[in-house]
C-alpha positions as CSV (number, residue, x, y, z in Angstrom):
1,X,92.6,85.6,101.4
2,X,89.1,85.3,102.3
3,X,88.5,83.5,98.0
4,X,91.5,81.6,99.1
5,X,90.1,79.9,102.5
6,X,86.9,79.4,100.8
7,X,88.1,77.1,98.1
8,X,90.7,75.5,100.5
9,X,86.9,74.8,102.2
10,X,85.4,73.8,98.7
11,X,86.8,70.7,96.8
12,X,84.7,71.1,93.9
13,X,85.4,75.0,93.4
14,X,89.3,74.8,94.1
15,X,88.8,72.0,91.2
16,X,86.4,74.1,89.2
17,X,89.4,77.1,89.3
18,X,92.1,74.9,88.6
19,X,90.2,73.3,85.4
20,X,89.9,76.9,84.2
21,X,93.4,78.0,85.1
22,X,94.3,74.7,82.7
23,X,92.7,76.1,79.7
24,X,94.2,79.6,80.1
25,X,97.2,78.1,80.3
26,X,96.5,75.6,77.5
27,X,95.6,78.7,75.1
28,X,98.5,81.2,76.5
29,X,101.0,77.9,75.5
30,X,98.7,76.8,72.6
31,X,102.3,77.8,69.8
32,X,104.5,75.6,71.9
33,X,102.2,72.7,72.5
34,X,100.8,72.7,68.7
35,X,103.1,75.0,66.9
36,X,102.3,75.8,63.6
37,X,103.3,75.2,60.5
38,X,104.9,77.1,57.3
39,X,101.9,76.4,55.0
40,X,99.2,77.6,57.4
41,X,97.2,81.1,56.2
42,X,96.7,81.3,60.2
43,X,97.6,79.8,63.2
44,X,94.0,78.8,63.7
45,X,93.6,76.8,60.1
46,X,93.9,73.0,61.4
47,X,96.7,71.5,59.4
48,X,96.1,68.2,57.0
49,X,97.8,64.9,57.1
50,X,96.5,64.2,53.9
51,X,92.5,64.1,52.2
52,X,91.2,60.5,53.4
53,X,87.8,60.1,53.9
54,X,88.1,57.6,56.5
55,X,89.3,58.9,59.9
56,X,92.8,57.5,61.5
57,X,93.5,56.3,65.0
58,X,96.4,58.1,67.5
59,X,99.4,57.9,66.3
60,X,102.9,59.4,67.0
61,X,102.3,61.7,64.1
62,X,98.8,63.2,65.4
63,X,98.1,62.0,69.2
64,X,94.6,62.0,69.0
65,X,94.0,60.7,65.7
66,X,92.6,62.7,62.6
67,X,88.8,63.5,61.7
68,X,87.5,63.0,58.0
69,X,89.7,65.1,55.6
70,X,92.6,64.7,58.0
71,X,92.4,67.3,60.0
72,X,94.9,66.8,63.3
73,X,92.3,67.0,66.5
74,X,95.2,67.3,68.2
75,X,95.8,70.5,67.2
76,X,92.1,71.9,66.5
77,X,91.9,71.1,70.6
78,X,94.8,73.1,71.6
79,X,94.2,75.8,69.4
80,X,90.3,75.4,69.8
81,X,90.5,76.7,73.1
82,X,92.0,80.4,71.9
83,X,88.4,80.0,69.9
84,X,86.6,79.3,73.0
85,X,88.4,82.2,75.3
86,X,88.0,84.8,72.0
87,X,84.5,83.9,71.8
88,X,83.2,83.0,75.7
89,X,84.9,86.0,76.6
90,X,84.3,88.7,74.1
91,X,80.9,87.8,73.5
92,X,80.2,88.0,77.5
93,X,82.1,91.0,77.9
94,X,80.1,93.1,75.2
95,X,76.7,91.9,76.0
96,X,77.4,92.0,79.7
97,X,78.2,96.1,78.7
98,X,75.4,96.3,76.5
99,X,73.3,94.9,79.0
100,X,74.2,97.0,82.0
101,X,74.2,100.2,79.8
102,X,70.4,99.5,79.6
103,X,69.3,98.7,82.1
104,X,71.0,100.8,84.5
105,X,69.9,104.2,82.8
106,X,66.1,102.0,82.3
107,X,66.1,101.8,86.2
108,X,67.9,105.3,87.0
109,X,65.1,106.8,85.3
110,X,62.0,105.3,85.2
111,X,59.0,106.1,83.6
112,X,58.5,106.3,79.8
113,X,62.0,105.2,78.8
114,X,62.1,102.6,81.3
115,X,59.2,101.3,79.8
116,X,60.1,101.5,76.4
117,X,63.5,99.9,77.0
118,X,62.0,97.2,78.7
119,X,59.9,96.6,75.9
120,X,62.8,96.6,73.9
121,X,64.5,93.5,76.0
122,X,60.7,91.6,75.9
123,X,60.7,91.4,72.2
124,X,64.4,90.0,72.1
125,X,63.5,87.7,74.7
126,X,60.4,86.4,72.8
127,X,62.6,84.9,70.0
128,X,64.3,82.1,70.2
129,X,67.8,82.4,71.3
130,X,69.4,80.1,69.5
131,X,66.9,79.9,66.3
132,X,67.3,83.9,66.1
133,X,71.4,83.1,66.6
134,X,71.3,80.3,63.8
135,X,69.2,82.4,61.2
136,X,71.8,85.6,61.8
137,X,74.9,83.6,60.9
138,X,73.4,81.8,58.6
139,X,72.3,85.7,56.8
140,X,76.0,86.9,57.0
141,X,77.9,84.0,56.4
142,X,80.1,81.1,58.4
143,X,82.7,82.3,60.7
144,X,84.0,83.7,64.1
145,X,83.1,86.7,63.5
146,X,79.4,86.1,62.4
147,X,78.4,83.8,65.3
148,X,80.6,86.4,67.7
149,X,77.6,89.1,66.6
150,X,74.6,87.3,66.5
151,X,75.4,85.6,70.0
152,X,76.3,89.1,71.1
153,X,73.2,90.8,69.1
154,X,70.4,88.1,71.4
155,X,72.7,87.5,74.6
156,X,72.5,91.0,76.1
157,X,69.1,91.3,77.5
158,X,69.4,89.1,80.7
159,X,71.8,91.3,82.1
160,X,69.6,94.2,81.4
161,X,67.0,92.9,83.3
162,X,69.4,91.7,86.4
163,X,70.9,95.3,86.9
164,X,67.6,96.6,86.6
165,X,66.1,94.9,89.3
166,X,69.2,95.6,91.4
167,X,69.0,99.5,90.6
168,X,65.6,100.0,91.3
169,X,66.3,98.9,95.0
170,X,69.3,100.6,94.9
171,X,68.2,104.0,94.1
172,X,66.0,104.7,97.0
173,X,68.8,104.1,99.4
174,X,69.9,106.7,102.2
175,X,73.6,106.6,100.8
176,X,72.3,107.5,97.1
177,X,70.0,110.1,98.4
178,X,72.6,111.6,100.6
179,X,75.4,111.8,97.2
180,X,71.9,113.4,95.6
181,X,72.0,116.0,98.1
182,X,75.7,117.1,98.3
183,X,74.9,117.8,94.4
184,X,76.5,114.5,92.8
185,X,75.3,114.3,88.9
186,X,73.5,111.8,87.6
187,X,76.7,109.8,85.7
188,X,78.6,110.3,88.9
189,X,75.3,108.6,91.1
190,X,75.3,105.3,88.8
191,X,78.9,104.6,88.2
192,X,80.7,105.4,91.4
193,X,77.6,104.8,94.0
194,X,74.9,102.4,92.1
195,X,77.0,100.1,90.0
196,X,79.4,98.8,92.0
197,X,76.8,97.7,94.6
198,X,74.3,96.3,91.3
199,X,77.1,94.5,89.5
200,X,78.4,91.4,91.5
201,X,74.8,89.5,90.5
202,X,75.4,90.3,86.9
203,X,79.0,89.2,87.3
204,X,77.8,85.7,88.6
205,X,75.3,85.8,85.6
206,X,78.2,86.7,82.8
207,X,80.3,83.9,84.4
208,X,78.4,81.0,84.6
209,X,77.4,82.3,81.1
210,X,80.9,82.1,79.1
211,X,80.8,78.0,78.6
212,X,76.6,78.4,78.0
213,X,77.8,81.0,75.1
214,X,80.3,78.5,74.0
215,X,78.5,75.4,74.0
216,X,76.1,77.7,71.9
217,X,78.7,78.5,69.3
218,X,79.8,75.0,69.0
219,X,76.2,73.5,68.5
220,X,76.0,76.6,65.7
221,X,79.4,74.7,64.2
222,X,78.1,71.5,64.6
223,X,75.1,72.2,62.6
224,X,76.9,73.9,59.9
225,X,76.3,77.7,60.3
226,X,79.7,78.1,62.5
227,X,83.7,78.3,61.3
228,X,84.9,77.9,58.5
229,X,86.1,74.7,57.8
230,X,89.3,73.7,58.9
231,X,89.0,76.5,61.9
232,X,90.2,75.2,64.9
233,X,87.0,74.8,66.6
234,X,85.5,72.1,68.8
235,X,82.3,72.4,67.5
236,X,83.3,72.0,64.2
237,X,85.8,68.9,65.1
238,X,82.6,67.3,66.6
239,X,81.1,68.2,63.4
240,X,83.6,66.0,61.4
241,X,82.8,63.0,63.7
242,X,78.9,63.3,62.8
243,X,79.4,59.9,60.5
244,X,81.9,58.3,62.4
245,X,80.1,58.0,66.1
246,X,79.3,54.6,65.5
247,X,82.2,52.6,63.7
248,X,81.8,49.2,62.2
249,X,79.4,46.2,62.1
250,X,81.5,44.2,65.8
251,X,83.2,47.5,66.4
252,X,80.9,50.3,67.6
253,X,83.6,52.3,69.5
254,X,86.7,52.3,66.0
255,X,86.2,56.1,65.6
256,X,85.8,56.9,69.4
257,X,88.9,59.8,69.5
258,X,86.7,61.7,66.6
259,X,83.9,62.7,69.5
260,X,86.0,62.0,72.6
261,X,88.4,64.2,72.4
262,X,87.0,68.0,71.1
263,X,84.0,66.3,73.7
264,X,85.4,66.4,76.5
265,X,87.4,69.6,75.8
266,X,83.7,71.3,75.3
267,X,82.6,69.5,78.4
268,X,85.4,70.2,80.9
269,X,85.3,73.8,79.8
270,X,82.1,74.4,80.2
271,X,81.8,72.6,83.6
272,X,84.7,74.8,85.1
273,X,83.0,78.2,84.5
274,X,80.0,76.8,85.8
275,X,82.1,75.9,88.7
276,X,83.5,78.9,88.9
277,X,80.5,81.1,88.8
278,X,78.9,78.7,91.7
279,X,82.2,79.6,93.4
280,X,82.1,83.4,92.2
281,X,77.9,83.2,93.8
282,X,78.5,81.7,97.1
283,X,81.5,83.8,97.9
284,X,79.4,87.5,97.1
285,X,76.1,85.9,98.6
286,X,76.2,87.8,102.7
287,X,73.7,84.6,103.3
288,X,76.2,82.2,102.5
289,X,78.6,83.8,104.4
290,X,76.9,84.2,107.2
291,X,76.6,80.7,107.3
């Protein structure tokens, strides 16, 4: 109730959840809204209206037109957002673990191993994120799966550092001292008396997170290290329209539905967990609500 009257308070939040709640349901409906066809491998290979070079405008046969090669953008921007979800998602969910994992039992303990761990997160920090991302897929191969490890493999350490900070001034409270004293182990201390005071900062972090981690994976399809071809992938639909962006000599804007639609998709859906996690921030700030 308390979310609820908070958003009924906050245009842009309530609009920011709504957005979202589109493209869950847009990827929970994506077989009736683009349902697939007979001669697809998987439902995630973009289907062909043919092998023309030249890109075509909307038509009653594919709504928003088709890239170079034919693919239906139609399609790859229904079924793009499963791509987005599987990837935003997973890859936040396992470095958010990874992350927490470390830097939980870095700050429980202290000393040497804190050190050493931390050590660990400066040297994946001092690379490049998305250089180190681009040079991993590029070593393994194009696909999901690839850019799903590599953004997972150099995503993980700024959650380490965020429930790190949170533990250490954690641990010297008179709660977790008390649980010390009535003989609580060490497991039992972090997971039912430290973590779920530590984790709603790292929650804000993961959320606002999921479109950065997408974006990210769409810039790796863009430049050619991403899906497959064919995938249905906004990244990779923005790739097609690389040599179409600006159309014809008195015509700058003939290819405009080869960017604007996989675009905006990338756009909206990035903006709405950013909304969200603004949302998700204000709501678990006690200054905020205090306010």
């Amino acid at each position: 109730m308390k979310a609820l009257r908070y958003l009924l308070k906050n245009p842009v939040s309530l609009f920011g959840v709504l957005l979202l709640l589109a493209f869950v349901l847009i990827a929970i409906f994506a077989p009736v809204l683009a349902p697939t066809q007979e001669f697809q491998m998987s439902a995630y290979d973009t289907p062909r209206a043919g092998f023309l070079a030249t890109p075509q405008p909307p038509s009653a046969e594919a709504i928003f037109g088709t890239t170079e090669g034919q693919y239906d953008i139609y399609y790859g921007v229904i079924w793009g957002t499963r791509t987005a979800f599987k990837i935003g998602l997973g890859v936040v969910s396992i470095s958010l673990l990874i992350g927490t994992i470390i830097g939980a039992v870095a700050a429980f303990y202290g000393g040497l191993l804190d050190e050493f761990l931390m050590r660990v997160v400066d040297v994946f920090m001092a690379v490049p994120f998305f250089i180190a991302a681009m040079m991993l897929v590029a070593l393994m191969g194009k696909g999901v799966i690839p850019v799903f490890i590599a953004l997972t493999t150099f995503g993980w350490m700024p959650y380490a550092r965020v429930i790190r900070s949170e533990i250490l001034r954690l641990r010297e409270m008179d709660y977790v001292h008390a649980a010390r004293a009535y003989g609580a182990s060490d497991m039992r201390l972090i997971v039912l008396h430290i973590l779920p005071n530590a984790i709603f900062p790292v929650l804000v972090l993961a959320t606002m997170a999921t479109g950065s981690m997408v974006l990210t994976a769409s810039a790796l399809s863009f430049l050619g290290v991403g899906a497959e071809e064919g995938y249905a992938d906004w990244g990779q639909f923005i790739a097609y329209s690389r040599n179409w962006i600006i159309g014809q000599s008195g015509n700058p804007f003939q290819y405009w539905y080869t960017l604007a639609f996989p675009g905006a998709a990338i756009f909206l859906f990035v903006l709405s967990w950013n909304l969200v996690g603004d949302a998700l921030r204000d709501m678990l700030d006690p200054r905020h609500q205090a306010h």
